[in-house]
C-alpha positions in Angstrom: -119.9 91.6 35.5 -118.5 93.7 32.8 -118.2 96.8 35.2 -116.1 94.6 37.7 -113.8 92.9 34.7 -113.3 96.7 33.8 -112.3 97.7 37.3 -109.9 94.4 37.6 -108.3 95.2 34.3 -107.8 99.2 35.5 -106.0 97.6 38.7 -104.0 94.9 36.5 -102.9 97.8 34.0 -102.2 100.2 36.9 -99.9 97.5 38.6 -97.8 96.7 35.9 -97.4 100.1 35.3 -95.8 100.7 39.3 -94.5 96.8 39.6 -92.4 94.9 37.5 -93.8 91.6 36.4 -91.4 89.9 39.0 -92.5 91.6 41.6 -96.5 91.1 41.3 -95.7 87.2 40.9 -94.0 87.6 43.9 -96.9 89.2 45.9 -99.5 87.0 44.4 -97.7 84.1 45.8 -96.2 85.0 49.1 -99.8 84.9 50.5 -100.3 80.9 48.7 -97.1 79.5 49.0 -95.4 78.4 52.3 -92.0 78.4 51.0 -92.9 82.2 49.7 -94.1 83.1 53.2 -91.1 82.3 54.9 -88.9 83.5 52.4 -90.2 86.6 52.4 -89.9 87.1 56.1 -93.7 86.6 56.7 -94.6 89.7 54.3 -92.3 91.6 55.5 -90.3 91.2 52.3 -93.4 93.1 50.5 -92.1 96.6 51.6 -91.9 98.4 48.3 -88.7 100.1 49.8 -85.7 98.6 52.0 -87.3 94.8 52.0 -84.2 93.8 53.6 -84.5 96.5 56.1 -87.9 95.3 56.9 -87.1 91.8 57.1 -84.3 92.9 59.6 -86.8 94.5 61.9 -89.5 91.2 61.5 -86.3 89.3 62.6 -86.2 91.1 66.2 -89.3 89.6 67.7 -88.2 85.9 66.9 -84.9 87.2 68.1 -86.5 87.9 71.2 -88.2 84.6 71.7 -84.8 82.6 70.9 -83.2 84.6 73.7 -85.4 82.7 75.9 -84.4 79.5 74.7 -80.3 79.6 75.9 -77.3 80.2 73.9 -77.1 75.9 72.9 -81.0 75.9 71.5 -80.4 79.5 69.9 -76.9 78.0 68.2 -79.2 75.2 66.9 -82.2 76.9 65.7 -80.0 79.6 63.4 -77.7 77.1 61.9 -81.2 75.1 61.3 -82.8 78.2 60.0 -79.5 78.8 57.8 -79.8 75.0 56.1 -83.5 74.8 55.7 -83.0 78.6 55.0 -80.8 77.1 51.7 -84.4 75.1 50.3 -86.0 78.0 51.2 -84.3 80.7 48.9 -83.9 78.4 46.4 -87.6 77.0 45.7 -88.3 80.3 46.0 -86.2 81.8 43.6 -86.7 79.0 41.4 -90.4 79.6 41.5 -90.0 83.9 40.8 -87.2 82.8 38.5 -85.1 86.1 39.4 -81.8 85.0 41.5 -81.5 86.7 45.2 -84.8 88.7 44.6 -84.8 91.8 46.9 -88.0 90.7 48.4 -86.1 87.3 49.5 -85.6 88.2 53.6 -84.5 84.9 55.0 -81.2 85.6 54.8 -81.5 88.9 56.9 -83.4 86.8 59.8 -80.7 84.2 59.9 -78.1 87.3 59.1 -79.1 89.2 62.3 -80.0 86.2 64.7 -76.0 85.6 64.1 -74.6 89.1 65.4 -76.7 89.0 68.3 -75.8 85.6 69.3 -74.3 85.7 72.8 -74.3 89.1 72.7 -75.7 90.3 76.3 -79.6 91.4 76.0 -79.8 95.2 76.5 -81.7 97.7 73.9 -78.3 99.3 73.0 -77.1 96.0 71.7 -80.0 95.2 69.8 -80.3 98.5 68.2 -76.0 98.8 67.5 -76.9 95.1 66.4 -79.6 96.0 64.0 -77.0 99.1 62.7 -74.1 97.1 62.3 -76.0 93.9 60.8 -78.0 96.4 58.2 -74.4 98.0 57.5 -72.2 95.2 56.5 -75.1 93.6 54.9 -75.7 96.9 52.6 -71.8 97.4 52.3 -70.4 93.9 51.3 -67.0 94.6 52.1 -64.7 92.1 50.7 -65.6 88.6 50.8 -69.1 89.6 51.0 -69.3 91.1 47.5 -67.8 88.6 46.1 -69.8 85.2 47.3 -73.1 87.4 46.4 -71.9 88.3 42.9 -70.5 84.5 42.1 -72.2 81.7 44.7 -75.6 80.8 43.0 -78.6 79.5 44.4 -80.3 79.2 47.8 -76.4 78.6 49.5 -75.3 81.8 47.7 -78.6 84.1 48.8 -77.9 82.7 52.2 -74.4 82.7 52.9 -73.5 86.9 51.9 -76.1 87.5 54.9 -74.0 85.1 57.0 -71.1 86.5 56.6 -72.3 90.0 57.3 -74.0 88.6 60.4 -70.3 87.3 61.6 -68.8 90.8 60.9 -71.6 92.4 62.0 -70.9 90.0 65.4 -67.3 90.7 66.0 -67.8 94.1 65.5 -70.9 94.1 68.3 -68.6 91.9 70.5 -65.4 94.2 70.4 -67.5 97.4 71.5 -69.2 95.5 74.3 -66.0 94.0 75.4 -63.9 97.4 75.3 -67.1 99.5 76.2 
């Protein structure tokens, strides 16, 4: 028993040393916690580098399965994943007490399922999709910046990925339309 509370305490001593204490709340819980699960894109918000990148790429299979809903049940099912999306960021940072913590990746699936909606389904898209989404998400340009600096709480973790998603969009849609 000793040997193995020796060995635990090593691995506790070790982890605080590479993770800050936010971060190893967070991974203890996402596994636990439903809300956690989902808001952190279903582990893929765990990547120790680029979460957000991660989450992006977790967001492509579901992206894949709304395509075969229709544009009117796709419309529906990301403006319902951007609402609950609200109670999801926000129990969640609640519960990790760190505002819009980088391993938070709702945003990014609701984020990217907006610039490819309607856009045609062909590899190029999703890829220039994935570029232009991960881009303006990483960039803020003006409002962005500003609603993620200022808007608290689950709306203001969700609505900067929104926006990139609808800049991200019209960008997408301009190049397919003059391509």
């Amino acid at each position: 028993m000793a040997k193995y509370l020796n060995y635990r305490t090593g691995v506790i001593i070790i982890l605080t040393k590479i993770l800050s204490k936010d971060e190893i709340r967070a991974r203890h819980r996402v596994w636990r916690d439903p809300w956690h699960f989902l808001a952190f894109g279903f582990g893929s918000g765990l990547a120790k580098t680029a979460p957000g990148t991660f989450g992006t790429l977790a967001a492509v299979p579901i992206y894949l399965l709304l395509l075969q809903l229709g544009w009117l049940w796709y419309g529906i099912v990301t403006v319902a994943a951007f609402f609950i999306g609200i109670k999801i960021c926000q129990k969640t940072s609640d519960d990790l007490q760190v505002h819009d913590f980088s391993g938070i990746v709702w945003d990014e699936f609701v984020g990217f399922w907006i610039t490819m909606f309607l856009i045609p389904f062909h590899w190029q898209w999703l890829v220039l999709g994935f570029i232009l989404f991960r881009f303006f998400d990483i960039l803020k340009p003006w409002p962005i910046r500003v609603l993620d600096q200022k808007v608290e709480g689950g709306f203001g973790i969700m609505i900067d990925d929104v926006l990139a998603g609808i800049y991200a969009w019209i960008v997408l849609y301009l190049i397919i339309e003059f391509y």
